[in-house]
C-alpha positions as CSV (number, residue, x, y, z in Angstrom):
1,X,0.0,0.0,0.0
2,X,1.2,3.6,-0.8
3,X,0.0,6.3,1.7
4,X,-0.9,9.6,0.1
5,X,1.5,12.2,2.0
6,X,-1.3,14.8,1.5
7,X,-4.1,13.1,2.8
8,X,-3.0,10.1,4.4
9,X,-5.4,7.7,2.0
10,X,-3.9,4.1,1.7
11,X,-3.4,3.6,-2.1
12,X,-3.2,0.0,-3.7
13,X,0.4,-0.3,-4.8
14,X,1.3,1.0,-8.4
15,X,-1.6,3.7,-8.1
16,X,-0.1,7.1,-9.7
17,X,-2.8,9.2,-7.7
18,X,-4.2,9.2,-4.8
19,X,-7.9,8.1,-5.1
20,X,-9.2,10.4,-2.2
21,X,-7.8,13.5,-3.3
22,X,-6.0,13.3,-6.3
23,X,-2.3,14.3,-5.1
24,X,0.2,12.5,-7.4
25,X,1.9,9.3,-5.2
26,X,5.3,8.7,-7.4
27,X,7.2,11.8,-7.6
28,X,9.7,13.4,-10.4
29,X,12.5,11.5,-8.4
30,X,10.8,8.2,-9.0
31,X,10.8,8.8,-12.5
32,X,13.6,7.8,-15.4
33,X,14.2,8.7,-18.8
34,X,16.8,7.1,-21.2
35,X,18.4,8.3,-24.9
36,X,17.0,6.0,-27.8
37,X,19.5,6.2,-30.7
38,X,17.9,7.1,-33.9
39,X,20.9,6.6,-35.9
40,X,20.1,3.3,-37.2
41,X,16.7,4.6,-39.1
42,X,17.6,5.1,-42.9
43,X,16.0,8.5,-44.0
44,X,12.5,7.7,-45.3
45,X,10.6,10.3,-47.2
46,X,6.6,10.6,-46.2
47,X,4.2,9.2,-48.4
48,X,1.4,11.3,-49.2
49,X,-1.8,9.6,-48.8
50,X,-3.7,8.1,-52.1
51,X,-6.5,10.8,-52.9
52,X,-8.7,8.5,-53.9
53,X,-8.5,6.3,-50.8
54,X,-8.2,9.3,-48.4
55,X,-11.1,11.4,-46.7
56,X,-10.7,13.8,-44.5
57,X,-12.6,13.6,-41.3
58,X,-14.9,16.7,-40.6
59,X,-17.0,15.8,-37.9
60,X,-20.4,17.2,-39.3
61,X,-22.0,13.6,-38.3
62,X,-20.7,13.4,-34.9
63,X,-23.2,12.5,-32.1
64,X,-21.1,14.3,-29.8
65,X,-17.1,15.2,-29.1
66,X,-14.8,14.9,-26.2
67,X,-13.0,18.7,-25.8
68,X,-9.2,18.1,-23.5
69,X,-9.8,21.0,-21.6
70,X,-5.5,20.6,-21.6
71,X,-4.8,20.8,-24.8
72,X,-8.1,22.4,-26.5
73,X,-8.3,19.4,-28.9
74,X,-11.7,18.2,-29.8
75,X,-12.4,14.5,-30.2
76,X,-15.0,13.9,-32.3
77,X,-17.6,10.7,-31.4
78,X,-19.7,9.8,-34.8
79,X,-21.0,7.2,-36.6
80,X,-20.1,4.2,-34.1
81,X,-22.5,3.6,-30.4
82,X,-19.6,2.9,-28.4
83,X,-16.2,3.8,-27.9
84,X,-13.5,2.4,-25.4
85,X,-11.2,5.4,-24.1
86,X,-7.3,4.6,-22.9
87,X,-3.6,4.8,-24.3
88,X,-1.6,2.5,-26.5
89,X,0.9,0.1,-24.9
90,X,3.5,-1.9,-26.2
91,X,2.6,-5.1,-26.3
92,X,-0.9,-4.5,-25.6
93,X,-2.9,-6.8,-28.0
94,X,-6.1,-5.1,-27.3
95,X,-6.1,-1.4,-28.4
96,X,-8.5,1.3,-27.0
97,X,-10.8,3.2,-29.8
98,X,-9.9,6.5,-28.3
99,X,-6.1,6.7,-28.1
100,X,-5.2,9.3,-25.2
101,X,-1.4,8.9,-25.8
102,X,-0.5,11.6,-27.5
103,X,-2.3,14.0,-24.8
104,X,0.1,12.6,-21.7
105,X,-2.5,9.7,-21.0
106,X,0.7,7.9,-19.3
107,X,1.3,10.7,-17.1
108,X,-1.8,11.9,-16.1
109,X,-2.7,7.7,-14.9
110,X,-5.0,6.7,-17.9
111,X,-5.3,3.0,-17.8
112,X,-4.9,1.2,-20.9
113,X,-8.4,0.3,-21.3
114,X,-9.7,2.9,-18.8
115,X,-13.3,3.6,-19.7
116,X,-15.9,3.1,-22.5
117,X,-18.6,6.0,-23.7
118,X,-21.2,4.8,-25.4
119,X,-24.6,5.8,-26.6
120,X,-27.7,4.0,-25.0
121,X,-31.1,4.9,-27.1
122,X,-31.0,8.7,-26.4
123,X,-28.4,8.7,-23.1
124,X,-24.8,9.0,-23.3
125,X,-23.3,6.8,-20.7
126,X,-19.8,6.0,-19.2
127,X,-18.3,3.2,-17.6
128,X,-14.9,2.9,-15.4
129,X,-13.8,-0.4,-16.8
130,X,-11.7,-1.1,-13.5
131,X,-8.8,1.7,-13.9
132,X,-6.4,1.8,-11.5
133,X,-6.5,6.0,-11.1
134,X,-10.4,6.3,-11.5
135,X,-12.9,8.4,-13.6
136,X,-14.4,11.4,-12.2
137,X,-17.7,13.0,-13.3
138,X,-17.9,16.4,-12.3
139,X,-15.2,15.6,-9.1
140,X,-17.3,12.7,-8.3
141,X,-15.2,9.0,-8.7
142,X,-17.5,6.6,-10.3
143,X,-17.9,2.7,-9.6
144,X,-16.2,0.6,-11.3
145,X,-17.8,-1.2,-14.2
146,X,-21.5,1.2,-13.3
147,X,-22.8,3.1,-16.0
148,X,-23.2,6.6,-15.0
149,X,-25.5,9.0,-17.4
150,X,-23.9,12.2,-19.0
151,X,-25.0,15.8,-19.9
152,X,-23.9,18.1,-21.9
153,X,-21.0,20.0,-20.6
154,X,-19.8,17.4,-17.7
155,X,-16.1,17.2,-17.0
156,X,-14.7,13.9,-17.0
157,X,-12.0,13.2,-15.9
158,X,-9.3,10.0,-17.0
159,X,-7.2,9.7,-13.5
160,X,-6.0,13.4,-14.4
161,X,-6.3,13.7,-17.7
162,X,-9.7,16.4,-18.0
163,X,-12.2,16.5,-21.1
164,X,-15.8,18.2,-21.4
165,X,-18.5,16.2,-23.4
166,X,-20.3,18.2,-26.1
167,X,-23.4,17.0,-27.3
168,X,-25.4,17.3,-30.3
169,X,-29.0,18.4,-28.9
């Protein structure tokens, strides 16, 4: 167990965050970071996409989007019900149809599969699939594996990582 030095909570080991009050549990000195040598990569130029193959995604038939309130990038949720919500891993044969990688999933304690939003007749639901940091609606941690009804303009939040859900009325 890891006790949160801000609130005193007992965390199950591993946790990134405490799940009382959100304080981060491993700090900077916990952290490492190593060189990766690039030198063996031949110089390849990009390909530019076929034109015929190759549409652009607009968003005009999304259902609703997902706004990172960090980064100001909208997510847009269309044509599919349901969408699982995580970050890539290595190795990780199952992938997550929201990829929250390249927004510092890792460091803000997304789980790999963290949660799933999906579209239930005319509700919009989420589900904590089990996720070691938690999702948050509004500030409030939900149950794992309990679907919990949206509304347009909740903050969810991914462990730390915060988004607002727009929907189409």
């Amino acid at each position: 167990m890891i006790e949160c030095s801000n609130c005193k909570h007992s965390n199950l080991d591993g946790t990134m965050f405490c799940a009382e009050c959100g304080a981060q549990l491993i700090g900077k000195d916990n952290l490492t970071t190593q060189n990766i040598s690039t030198q063996q990569f031949s110089q390849v130029s990009p390909q530019k996409p076929k034109t015929d193959v190759y549409q652009p995604f607009d968003g005009s038939d999304a259902w609703g989007s997902l706004h990172l309130l960090d980064t100001g990038q909208v997510l847009p949720l269309s044509t599919r019900n349901e969408f699982t919500m995580g970050r890539v891993s290595e190795g990780q044969p199952i992938m997550p149809d929201i990829d929250l990688s390249p927004y510092q999933a890792y460091a803000a304690g997304v789980s790999r599969l963290h949660g799933v939003i999906k579209r239930v007749g005319n509700n919009i639901v989420i589900v904590d699939l089990g996720s070691a940091n938690g999702t948050y609606i509004n500030g409030k941690r939900l149950s794992p594996n309990a679907e919990q009804t949206l509304s347009h303009g909740d903050i969810i939040a991914l462990g730390k990582l915060k988004m607002q859900i727009l929907l189409k009325s």
